[in-house]
N, C-alpha and C positions, 0 to 999 in steps of 0.2 A: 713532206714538210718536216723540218726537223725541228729537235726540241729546242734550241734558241727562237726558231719562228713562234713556236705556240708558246713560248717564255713573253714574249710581246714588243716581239723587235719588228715596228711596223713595216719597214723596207722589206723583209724577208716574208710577212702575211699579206703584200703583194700579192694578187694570182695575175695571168695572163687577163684574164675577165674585168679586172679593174684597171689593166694598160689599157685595152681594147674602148672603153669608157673612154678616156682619157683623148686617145688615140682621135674618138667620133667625137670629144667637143661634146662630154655629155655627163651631168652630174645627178646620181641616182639622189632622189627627192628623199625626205625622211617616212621610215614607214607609217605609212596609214593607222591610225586606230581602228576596231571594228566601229559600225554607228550603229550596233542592232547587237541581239543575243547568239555570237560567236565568235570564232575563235580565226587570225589571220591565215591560221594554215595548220597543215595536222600531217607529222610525219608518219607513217607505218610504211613498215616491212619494205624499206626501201626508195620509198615513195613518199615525196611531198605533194600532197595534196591543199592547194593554196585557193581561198575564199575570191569570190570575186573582187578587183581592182577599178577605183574609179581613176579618173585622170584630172591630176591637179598638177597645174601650171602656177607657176611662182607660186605657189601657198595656195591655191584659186583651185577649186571646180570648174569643171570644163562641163558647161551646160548645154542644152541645147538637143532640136532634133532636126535627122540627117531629112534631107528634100525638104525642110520647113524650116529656114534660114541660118543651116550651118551646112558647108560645102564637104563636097565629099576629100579635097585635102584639108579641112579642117578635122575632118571625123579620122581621117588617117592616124592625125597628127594625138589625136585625142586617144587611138587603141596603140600608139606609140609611148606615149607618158604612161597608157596602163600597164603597157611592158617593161618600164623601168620601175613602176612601182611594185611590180610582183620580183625583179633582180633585189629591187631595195628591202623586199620581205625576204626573201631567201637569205640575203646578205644577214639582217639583223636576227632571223634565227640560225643560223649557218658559223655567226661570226664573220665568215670568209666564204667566196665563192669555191673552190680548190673541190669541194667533195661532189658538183654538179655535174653530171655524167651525161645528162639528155634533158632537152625539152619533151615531153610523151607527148602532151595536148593543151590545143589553149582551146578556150571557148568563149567566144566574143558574140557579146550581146552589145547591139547596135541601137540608140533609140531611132527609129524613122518615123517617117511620113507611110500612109499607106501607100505610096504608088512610088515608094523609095526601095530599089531593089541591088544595089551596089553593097550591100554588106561584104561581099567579100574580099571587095576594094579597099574600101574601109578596114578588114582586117588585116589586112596586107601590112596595116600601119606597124603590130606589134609583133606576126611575126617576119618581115623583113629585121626587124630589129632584134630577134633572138638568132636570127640568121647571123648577122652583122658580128654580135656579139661571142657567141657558142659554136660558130663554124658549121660541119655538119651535124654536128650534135644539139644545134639549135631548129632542125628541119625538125616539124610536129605532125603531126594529127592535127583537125581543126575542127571546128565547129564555127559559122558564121550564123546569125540569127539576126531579124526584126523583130524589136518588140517596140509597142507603143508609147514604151515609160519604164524609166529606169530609175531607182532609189535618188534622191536628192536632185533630181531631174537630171543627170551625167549624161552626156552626151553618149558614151561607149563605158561600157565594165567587158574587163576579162580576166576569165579564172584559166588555172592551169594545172597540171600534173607534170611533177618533175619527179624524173630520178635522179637517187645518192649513188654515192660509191664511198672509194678509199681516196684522199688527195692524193694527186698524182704527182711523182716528184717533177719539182725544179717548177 
């Protein structure tokens, strides 16, 4: 990136990550606040390490549990908004996507039903969309879970681990 871009010429703090947005018809939401005692996300040695993500539509919480009246494309679509909400935290502590090197791991926590066992169809929701977005630098690690109840009754939360780098030119 050069120094006219980090001077604040926004055509030039374009990365490819915000075409690719653009590209799928898709507008990263504003980031989340925490609702508890912590922090959105904590860089070290290389590594962001980002708090779990709920999924809000237009402004809205996306509530609800999977096999007890929310469908497993709705739970998709619910670990898909929490993948744009973890871009929209990287974004606003990053400034700009440019220095994102790897998705490492997401870990998606699913609320279900007990005899709801599709989590990781459901996960599919966010990272198909790291795929979509990051290429193969968006292929992770995963983690798929059930649990009973999730913070503010959220449908799906997912945390992640990213690597940094150097922005890559052009």
């Amino acid at each position: 990136m050069t120094l006219a871009a980090r001077a604040g010429n926004p055509a030039a703090m374009t990365t490819h990550i915000d075409r690719k947005l653009e590209e799928l018809g898709l507008t990263l939401p504003e980031a989340a606040a925490p609702v508890a005692a912590y922090v959105p996300l904590v860089e070290a040695n290389g590594l962001v390490h980002l708090s779990g993500q709920l999924p809000f539509k237009d402004g809205q919480l996306v509530t609800g549990r999977l096999g007890d009246g929310v469908s497993l494309e709705d739970g998709q679509e619910a670990a898909r908004l929490c993948g744009l909400m973890i871009v929209a935290q990287l974004k606003k502590h990053l400034g700009d996507l440019a220095r994102v090197r790897r998705i490492v791991k997401l870990g998606v926590f699913v609320n279900s039903a007990a005899d709801f066992t599709d989590q990781p169809k459901v996960a599919n929701g966010a990272s198909e969309l790291m795929v979509a977005l990051f290429g193969d630098a968006g292929r992770h690690a995963r983690s798929a879970v059930g649990v009973p109840v999730l913070p503010l009754g959220a449908a799906v939360e997912v945390d992640a681990v990213v690597e940094l780098g150097e922005p890559l030119p052009g």
